[in-house]
C-alpha positions in Angstrom: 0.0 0.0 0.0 1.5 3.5 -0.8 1.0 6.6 0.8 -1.3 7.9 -1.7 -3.4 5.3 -1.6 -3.7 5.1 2.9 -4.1 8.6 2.9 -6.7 8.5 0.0 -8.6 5.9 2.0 -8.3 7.8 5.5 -10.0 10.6 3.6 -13.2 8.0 2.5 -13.0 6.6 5.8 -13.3 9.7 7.8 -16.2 11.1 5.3 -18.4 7.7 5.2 -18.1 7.2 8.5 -20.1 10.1 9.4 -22.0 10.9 6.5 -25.1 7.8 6.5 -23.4 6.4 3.2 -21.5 3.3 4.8 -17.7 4.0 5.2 -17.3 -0.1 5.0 -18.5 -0.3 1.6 -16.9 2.0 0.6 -13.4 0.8 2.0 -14.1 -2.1 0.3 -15.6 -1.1 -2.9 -13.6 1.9 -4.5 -10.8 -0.2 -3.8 -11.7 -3.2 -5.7 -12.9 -0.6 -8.4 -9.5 1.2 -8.5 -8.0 -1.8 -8.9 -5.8 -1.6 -5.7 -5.3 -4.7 -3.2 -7.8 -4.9 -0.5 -6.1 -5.1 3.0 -8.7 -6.4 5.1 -11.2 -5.8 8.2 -8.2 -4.8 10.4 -6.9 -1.8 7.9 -10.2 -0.9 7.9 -10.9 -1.1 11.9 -7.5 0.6 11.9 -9.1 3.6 10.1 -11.2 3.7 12.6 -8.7 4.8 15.2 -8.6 8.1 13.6 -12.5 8.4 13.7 -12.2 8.1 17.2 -10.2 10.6 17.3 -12.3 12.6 15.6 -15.2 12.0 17.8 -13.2 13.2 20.8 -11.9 16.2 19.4 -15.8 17.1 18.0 -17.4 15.5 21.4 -14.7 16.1 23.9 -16.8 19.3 25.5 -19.7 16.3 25.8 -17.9 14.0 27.2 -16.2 16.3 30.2 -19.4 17.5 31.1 -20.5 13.8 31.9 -17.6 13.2 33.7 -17.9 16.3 35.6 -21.8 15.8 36.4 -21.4 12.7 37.1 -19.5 13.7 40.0 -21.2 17.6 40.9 -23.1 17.8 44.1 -26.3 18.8 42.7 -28.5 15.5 42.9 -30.2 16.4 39.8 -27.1 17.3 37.7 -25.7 13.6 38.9 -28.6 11.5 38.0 -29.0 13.0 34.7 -25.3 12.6 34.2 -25.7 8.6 35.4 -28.8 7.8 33.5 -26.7 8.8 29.7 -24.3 6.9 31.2 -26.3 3.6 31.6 -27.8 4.2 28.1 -24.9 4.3 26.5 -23.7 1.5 27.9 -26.9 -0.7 27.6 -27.5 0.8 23.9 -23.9 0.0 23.1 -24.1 -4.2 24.3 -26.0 -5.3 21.3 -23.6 -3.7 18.6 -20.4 -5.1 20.9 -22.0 -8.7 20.9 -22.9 -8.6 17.5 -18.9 -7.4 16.5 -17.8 -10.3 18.4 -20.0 -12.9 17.3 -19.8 -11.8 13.4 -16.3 -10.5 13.2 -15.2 -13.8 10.8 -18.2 -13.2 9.0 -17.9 -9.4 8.5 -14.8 -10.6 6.6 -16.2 -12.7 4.3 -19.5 -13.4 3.7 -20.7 -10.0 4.3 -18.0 -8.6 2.2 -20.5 -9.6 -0.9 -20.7 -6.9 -3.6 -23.9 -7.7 -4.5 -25.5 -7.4 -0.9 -23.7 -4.7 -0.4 -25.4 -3.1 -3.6 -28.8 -4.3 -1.8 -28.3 -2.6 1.6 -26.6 0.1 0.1 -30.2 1.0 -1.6 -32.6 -0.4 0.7 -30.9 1.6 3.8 -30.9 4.2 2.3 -34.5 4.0 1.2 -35.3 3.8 4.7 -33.1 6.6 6.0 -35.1 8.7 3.4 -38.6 7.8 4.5 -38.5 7.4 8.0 -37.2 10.8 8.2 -40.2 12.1 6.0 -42.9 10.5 7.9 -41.4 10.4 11.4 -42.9 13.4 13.8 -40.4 14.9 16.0 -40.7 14.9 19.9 -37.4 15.7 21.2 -35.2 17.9 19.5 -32.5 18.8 22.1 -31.4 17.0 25.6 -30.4 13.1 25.7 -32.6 10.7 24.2 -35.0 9.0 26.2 -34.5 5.0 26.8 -36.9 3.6 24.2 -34.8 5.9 21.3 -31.8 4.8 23.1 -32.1 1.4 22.8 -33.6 1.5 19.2 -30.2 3.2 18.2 -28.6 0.7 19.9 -29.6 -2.5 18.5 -29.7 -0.6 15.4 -26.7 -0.6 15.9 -25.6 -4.2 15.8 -26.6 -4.2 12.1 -24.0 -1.9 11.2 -21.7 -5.3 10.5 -23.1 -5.6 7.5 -21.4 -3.3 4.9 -23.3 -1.0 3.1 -26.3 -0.8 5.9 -24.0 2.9 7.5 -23.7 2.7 11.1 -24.5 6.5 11.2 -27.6 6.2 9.1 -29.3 3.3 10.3 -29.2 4.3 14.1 -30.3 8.0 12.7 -32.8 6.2 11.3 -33.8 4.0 14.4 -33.4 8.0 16.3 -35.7 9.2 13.9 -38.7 6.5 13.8 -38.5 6.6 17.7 -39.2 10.3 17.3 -35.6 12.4 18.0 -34.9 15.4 15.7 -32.4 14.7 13.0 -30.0 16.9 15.2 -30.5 14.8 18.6 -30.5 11.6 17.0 -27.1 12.6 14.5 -25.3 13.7 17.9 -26.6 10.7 19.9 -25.5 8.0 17.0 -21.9 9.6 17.4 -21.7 9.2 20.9 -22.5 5.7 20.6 -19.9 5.5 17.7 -17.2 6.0 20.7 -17.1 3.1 22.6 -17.8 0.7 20.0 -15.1 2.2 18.0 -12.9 2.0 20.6 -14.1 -1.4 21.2 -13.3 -2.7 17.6 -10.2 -0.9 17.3 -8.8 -2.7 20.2 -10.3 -5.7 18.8 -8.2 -5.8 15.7 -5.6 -4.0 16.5 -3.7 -7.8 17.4 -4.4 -8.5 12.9 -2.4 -5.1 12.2 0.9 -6.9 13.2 0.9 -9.4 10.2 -0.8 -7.2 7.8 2.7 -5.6 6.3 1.5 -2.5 6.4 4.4 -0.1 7.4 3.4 2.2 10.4 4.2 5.7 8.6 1.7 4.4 5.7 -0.8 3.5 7.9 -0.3 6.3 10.4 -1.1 8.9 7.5 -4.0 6.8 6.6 -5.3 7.4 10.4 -4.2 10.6 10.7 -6.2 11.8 7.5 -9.3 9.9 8.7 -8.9 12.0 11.6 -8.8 15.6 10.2 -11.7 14.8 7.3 -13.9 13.2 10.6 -14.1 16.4 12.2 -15.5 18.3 9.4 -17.2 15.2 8.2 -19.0 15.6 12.0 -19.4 19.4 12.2 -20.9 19.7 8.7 -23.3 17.0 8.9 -25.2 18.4 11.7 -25.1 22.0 10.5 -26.9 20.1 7.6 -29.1 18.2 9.5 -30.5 21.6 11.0 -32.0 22.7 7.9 -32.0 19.9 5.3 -32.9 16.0 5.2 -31.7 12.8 3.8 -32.9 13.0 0.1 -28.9 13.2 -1.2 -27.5 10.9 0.6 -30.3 8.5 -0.4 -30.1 9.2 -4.1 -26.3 8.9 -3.9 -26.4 5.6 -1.9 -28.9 4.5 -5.1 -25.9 5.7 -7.7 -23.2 3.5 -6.1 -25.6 0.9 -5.7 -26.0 1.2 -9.6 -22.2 1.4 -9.9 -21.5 -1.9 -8.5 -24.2 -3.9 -10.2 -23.1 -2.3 -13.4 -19.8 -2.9 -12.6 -20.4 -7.0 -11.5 -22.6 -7.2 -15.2 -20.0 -6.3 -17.3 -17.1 -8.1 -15.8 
């Protein structure tokens, strides 16, 4: 793998991630339509490592203040604080179990370019209409425990490439009746842990991979810098605009692979 190509992919990585178009398809895909060698789950989860960092740099403010309420005087401040802490937890179980029950089959089976065309477009479709039907009844605050728990087994479905961790638990956010705002910045603090999680996970497969650590240190550190604008810009989007082009763009790739399979 050359430079070029690491630091190309941190760039994908730290768009797709965020954005509810499916950063594992798309670490798969574009490579295999480039032409360039595929390195594996573990590049991938590697990626992820500069994600994460780009959650705590976008989140960090968050984060503090749960820390710091968790511990205030104030009864009401510390409950508050305690209870988000228990969600995340909880919502975060089914996505862990599923990553450690599925990880051989994330990558293999799953790695299927034609059901990754399928979720890709049916996703998507479902991104696009819950959010148009869905009412809103919490647009600011922490999500309540039924759209907590939604996200979270949503969640666990994110294995499968193509389905967009991002948009299928802003999806589950939406149908359980969060703003697109609330449930965008909820998804992401659930992206922490089980990024964390998966990173530490794979991070025993980076050893053999033959990656060289400068390569795939500019791959992680470009993932990183994209990932906070990626994070920033999506939910100054969210505040005034919906899902309509990422659903039509999920379609077009879709399209691309099929085409692509059909004429090879």
């Amino acid at each position: 793998m050359s430079f070029g190509q690491a630091i190309a992919l941190g760039v994908i990585q730290g768009l797709t991630e965020f954005l509810p178009v499916s950063s594992s398809a798309h670490l798969y895909v574009i490579p295999k339509l480039l032409g360039w060698a595929y390195h594996g789950v573990a590049f991938d989860v590697a990626l992820h490592w500069g994600t994460l960092v780009a959650l705590l740099v976008a989140f960090g403010g968050t984060w503090w203040a749960l820390v710091r309420d968790a511990l205030a005087r104030d009864a009401g401040r510390r409950n508050a604080a305690w209870s988000t802490w228990f969600l995340i937890i909880v919502a975060s179980i089914p996505g862990a179990v599923a990553g450690f029950l599925l990880s051989d089959a994330a990558e293999t089976k799953l790695r299927s370019l034609p059901l990754q065309a399928a979720t890709l477009a049916v996703f998507g479709f479902l991104l696009w209409w819950v959010d148009r039907i869905a009412p809103v009844e919490r647009s600011d605050g922490t999500p309540g425990w039924r759209a907590g728990l939604a996200m979270g087994f949503a969640q666990a479905l994110a294995l499968v490439p193509g389905v967009s961790r991002s948009g299928v638990t802003i999806t589950a956010g939406r149908a359980a009746g969060l703003s697109r705002v609330l449930a965008a910045r909820f998804s992401f603090l659930l992206a922490t842990p089980i990024t964390l999680g998966a990173g530490a996970l794979e991070l025993r497969h980076l050893r053999g991979s033959g990656i060289p650590a400068p390569v795939l240190l500019s791959g992680v550190a470009s993932a990183a810098i994209v990932g906070v604008f990626a994070i920033r810009g999506l939910i100054r989007f969210l505040g005034r605009a919906g899902f309509a082009g990422f659903f039509i763009y999920r379609l077009v790739l879709a399209g691309v692979i099929v085409v692509t399979l059909a004429v090879r």
